[in-house]
C-alpha positions in Angstrom: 69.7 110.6 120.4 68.6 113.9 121.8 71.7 115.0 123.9 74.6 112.8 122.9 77.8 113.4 120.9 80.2 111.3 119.7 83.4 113.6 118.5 85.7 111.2 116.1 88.4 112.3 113.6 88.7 110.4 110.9 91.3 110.7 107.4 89.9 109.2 104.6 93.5 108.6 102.5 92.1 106.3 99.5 88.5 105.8 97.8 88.9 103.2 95.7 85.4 101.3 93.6 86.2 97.8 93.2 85.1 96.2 90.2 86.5 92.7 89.8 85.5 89.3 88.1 83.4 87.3 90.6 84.2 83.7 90.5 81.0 81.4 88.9 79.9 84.3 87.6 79.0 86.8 84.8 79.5 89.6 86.1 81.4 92.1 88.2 81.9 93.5 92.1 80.6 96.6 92.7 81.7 98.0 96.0 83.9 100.6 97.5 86.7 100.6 99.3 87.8 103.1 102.0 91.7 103.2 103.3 91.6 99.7 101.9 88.6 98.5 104.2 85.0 97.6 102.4 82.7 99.2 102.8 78.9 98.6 102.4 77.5 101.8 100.9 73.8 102.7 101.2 72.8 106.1 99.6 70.4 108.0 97.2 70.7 110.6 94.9 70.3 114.6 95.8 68.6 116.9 92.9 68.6 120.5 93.4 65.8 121.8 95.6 64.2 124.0 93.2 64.3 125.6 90.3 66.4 128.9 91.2 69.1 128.9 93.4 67.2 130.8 96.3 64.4 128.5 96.7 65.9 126.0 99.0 66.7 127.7 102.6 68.8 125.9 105.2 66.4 124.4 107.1 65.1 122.4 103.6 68.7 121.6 103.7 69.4 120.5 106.7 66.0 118.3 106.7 66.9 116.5 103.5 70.3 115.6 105.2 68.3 114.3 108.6 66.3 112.3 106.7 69.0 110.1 104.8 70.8 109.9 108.6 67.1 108.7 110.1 67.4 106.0 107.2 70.5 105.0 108.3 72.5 106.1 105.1 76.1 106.7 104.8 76.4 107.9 100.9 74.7 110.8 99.3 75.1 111.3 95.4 74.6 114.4 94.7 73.5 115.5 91.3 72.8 119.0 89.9 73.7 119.2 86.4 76.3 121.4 87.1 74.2 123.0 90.1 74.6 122.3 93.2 72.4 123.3 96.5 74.9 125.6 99.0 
Protein backbone atom coordinates (compact mmCIF):
# COMPACT_ATOMS: atom_id res chain seq x y z
CA UNK A 1 0.00 0.00 0.00
CA UNK A 2 3.13 2.04 -0.83
CA UNK A 3 1.77 5.69 -0.87
CA UNK A 4 -1.69 5.65 0.71
CA UNK A 5 -3.05 6.89 4.07
CA UNK A 6 -6.04 6.53 5.63
CA UNK A 7 -6.14 9.20 8.80
CA UNK A 8 -9.31 7.95 11.19
CA UNK A 9 -9.90 8.90 14.82
CA UNK A 10 -11.30 6.61 16.74
CA UNK A 11 -12.36 6.51 20.96
CA UNK A 12 -12.34 3.27 22.27
CA UNK A 13 -14.81 4.08 25.56
CA UNK A 14 -15.35 0.24 26.83
CA UNK A 15 -13.36 -3.17 26.36
CA UNK A 16 -15.39 -5.57 27.69
CA UNK A 17 -14.38 -9.92 27.29
CA UNK A 18 -17.56 -11.67 27.04
CA UNK A 19 -17.76 -14.87 28.60
CA UNK A 20 -21.28 -16.20 28.63
CA UNK A 21 -23.00 -19.76 28.65
CA UNK A 22 -23.51 -20.85 24.99
CA UNK A 23 -26.81 -22.52 24.47
CA UNK A 24 -26.31 -26.67 23.70
CA UNK A 25 -23.28 -26.38 25.13
CA UNK A 26 -20.48 -26.98 27.68
CA UNK A 27 -18.79 -24.32 27.64
CA UNK A 28 -18.35 -20.57 27.42
CA UNK A 29 -17.96 -17.39 24.73
CA UNK A 30 -14.83 -16.05 24.55
CA UNK A 31 -14.82 -12.84 22.67
CA UNK A 32 -14.30 -9.16 23.09
CA UNK A 33 -16.31 -6.51 22.89
CA UNK A 34 -15.38 -2.93 21.79
CA UNK A 35 -17.85 0.21 22.59
CA UNK A 36 -20.36 -2.60 22.70
CA UNK A 37 -19.59 -3.91 19.06
CA UNK A 38 -17.83 -7.63 18.72
CA UNK A 39 -15.23 -7.94 17.75
CA UNK A 40 -13.17 -10.80 16.11
CA UNK A 41 -9.69 -10.61 17.57
CA UNK A 42 -6.69 -12.24 15.85
CA UNK A 43 -3.28 -11.70 17.66
CA UNK A 44 -0.07 -13.35 19.09
CA UNK A 45 1.99 -12.88 21.88
CA UNK A 46 5.17 -10.32 22.05
CA UNK A 47 8.33 -11.57 24.30
CA UNK A 48 11.04 -9.22 24.86
CA UNK A 49 13.56 -8.96 22.11
CA UNK A 50 16.55 -9.96 23.99
CA UNK A 51 17.97 -10.47 26.93
CA UNK A 52 19.04 -6.82 28.09
CA UNK A 53 17.12 -3.99 27.42
CA UNK A 54 19.48 -2.49 24.63
CA UNK A 55 19.48 -5.37 22.43
CA UNK A 56 16.38 -4.61 20.46
CA UNK A 57 16.81 -1.26 18.31
CA UNK A 58 13.82 0.35 16.52
CA UNK A 59 13.97 -0.97 13.42
CA UNK A 60 13.67 -4.85 15.17
CA UNK A 61 10.74 -3.04 16.65
CA UNK A 62 9.17 -1.70 14.05
CA UNK A 63 9.67 -5.07 11.92
CA UNK A 64 7.96 -7.19 14.49
CA UNK A 65 5.01 -4.75 14.40
CA UNK A 66 4.97 -4.94 10.29
CA UNK A 67 4.84 -8.35 10.44
CA UNK A 68 1.69 -8.92 12.63
CA UNK A 69 0.03 -5.98 10.25
CA UNK A 70 1.27 -8.15 6.87
CA UNK A 71 -0.66 -11.07 8.75
CA UNK A 72 -3.50 -9.13 8.99
CA UNK A 73 -3.66 -8.94 12.96
CA UNK A 74 -5.42 -6.59 15.04
CA UNK A 75 -4.34 -7.79 18.72
CA UNK A 76 -0.81 -7.94 20.09
CA UNK A 77 -0.38 -9.50 23.72
CA UNK A 78 2.42 -8.36 24.88
CA UNK A 79 4.33 -10.24 27.60
CA UNK A 80 7.60 -9.32 29.36
CA UNK A 81 7.51 -10.48 32.87
CA UNK A 82 7.44 -7.32 34.05
CA UNK A 83 9.73 -6.02 31.01
CA UNK A 84 8.63 -4.51 28.34
CA UNK A 85 10.41 -3.54 24.85
CA UNK A 86 10.39 0.61 24.55
Amino acid sequence: MAGQTKVKNVGIRTVRLVEEPVPGSEGLSFYFEVNHVPIFAKGANIIPLGVFYNEADDEDIEWLLQSSVDANMNMVRVWGGGYYQP
